[in-house]
N, C-alpha and C positions, 0 to 999 in steps of 0.2 A: 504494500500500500504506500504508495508515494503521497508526500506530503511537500508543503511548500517551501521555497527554498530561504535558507536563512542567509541574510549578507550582514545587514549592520540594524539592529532592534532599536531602536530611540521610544521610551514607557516611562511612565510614571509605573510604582511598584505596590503590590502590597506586603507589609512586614507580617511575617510570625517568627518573633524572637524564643523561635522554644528551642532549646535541645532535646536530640534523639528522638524526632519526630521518625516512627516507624511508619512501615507499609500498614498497617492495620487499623491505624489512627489516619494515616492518608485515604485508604478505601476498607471500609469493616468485611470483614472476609465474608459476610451475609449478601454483598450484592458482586460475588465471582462466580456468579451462574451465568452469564451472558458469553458468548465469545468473539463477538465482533468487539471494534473500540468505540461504539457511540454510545451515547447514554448515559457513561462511568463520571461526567462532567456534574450529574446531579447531585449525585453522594460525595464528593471531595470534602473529606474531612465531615460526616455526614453525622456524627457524633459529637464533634465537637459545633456543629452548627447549628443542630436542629436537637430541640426536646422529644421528649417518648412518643409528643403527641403531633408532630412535624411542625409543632411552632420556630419560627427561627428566634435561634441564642442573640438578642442584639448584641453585646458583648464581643461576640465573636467578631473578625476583623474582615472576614470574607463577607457579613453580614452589615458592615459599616459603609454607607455610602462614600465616604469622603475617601476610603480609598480603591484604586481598579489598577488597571492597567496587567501587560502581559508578564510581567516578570513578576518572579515570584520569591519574596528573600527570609530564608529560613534561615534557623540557629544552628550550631554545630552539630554533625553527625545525623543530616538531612537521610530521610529511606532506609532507617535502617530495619532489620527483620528481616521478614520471610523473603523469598525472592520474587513476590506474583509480579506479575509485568503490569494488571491490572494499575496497580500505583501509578506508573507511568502514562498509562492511557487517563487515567481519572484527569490527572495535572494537564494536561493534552485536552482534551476535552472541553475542559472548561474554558480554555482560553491560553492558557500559559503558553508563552514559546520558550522561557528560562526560566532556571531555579538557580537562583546565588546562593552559597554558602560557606561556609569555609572548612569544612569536609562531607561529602558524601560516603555511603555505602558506595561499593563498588557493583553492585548487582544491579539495585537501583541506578547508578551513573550511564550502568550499560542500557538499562531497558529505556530509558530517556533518550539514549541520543539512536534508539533503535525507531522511533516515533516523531523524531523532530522535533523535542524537548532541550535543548542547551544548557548543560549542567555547568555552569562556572564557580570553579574553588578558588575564593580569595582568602587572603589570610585574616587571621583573627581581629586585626585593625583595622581593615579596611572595611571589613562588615561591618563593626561598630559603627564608622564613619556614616555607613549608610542609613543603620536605623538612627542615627540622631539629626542625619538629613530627613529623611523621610519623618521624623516625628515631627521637627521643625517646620515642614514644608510637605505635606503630604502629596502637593504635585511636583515635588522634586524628582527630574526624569533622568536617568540611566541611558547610557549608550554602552552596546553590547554589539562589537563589531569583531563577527568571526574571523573574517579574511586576518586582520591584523592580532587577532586573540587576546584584546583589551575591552576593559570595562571601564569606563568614566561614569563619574559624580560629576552628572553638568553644572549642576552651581557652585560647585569649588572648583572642578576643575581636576580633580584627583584622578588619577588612574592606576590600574593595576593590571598587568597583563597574568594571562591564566594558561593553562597546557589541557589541548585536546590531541587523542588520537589521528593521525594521518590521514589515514581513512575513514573515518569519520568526520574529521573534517571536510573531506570532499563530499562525500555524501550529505551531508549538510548543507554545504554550499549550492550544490546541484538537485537538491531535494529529494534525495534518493534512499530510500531503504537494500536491503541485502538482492533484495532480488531485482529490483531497478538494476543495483552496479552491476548486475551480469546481466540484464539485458542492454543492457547500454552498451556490452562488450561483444554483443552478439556476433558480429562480423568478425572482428579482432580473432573469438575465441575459434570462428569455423575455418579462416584462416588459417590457423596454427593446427586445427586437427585434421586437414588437408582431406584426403579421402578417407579420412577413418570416423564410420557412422558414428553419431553424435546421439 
């Protein structure tokens, strides 16, 4: 399932300053009956949003109008737990195209950038910087430019560059999931296996 192509994200964000935000609390393992990716956008974080009785939590920050936009800035040790990829579609779904944080899961990191999620690890300082920009300024907007693998704090000015996979970078760039890059290679690949059926 190809998805659209990331080059340079310019958002205002929403904060959850938590740590060790698990896959379980991102999507409650009660709605991993479905197996396409749409839909998973309703329940994000669907416990910590919504009471027994679907009333929404105003407290909650995804329930706060004042703030939106695509990126999405967690506290340290973002996804961790189970491996469902679900997580990753939920955040996808709803809107996100990044999650800043300053470590992810590694399972999680993967099923994000397998969907066209942009997981950016900045270090522990620079997160700060940003929830006390965004506290400050709740439309304080982020620029999140893959080609060059930096993140700027457009009203200070601050930047921090980040480390993506190779190939995931391209596919990113190109909007491509695992089976896009081989079909993209199509020619390339029958090429190279010359007469030998494919």
């Amino acid at each position: 399932m190809a998805y659209d192509k990331f080059t340079i994200l310019r958002s205002t964000a929403v904060p959850l300053p938590i740590e060790n935000v698990d896959t379980d609390q991102i999507i409650p393992a009660r709605f991993l009956k479905a197996t396409e990716r749409k839909g998973f956008g309703d329940n994000l974080f669907r416990d910590w949003r919504y009471h027994p009785d679907n009333t929404p939590k105003e407290h909650f920050v995804l329930n706060n109008p004042i703030y939106s936009g695509k990126i999405l800035v967690g506290g340290k040790n973002f996804g961790s737990g189970s491996s469902r990829e679900h997580a990753a579609w939920a955040v996808y779904d709803y809107g996100f195209r990044c999650v800043v944080s300053s470590f992810f899961a590694d399972i999680f990191r993967n099923n994000c950038l397998n969907v066209g999620v942009l997981p950016v690890q900045v270090s522990a300082e620079f997160l700060q910087r940003i929830f006390e920009a965004i506290e400050k300024d709740p439309k304080a907007e982020l620029e999140v430019n893959l080609q060059e693998q930096t993140i700027t704090l457009l009203p200070t000015g601050d930047s921090e560059s980040f480390e993506i996979n190779g190939y995931k970078k391209e596919n990113m760039l190109n909007g491509f999931d695992d089976i896009d890059y081989l079909l993209n290679m199509k020619e390339e690949i029958k090429s190279f296996a010359g007469d030998t059926p494919l």
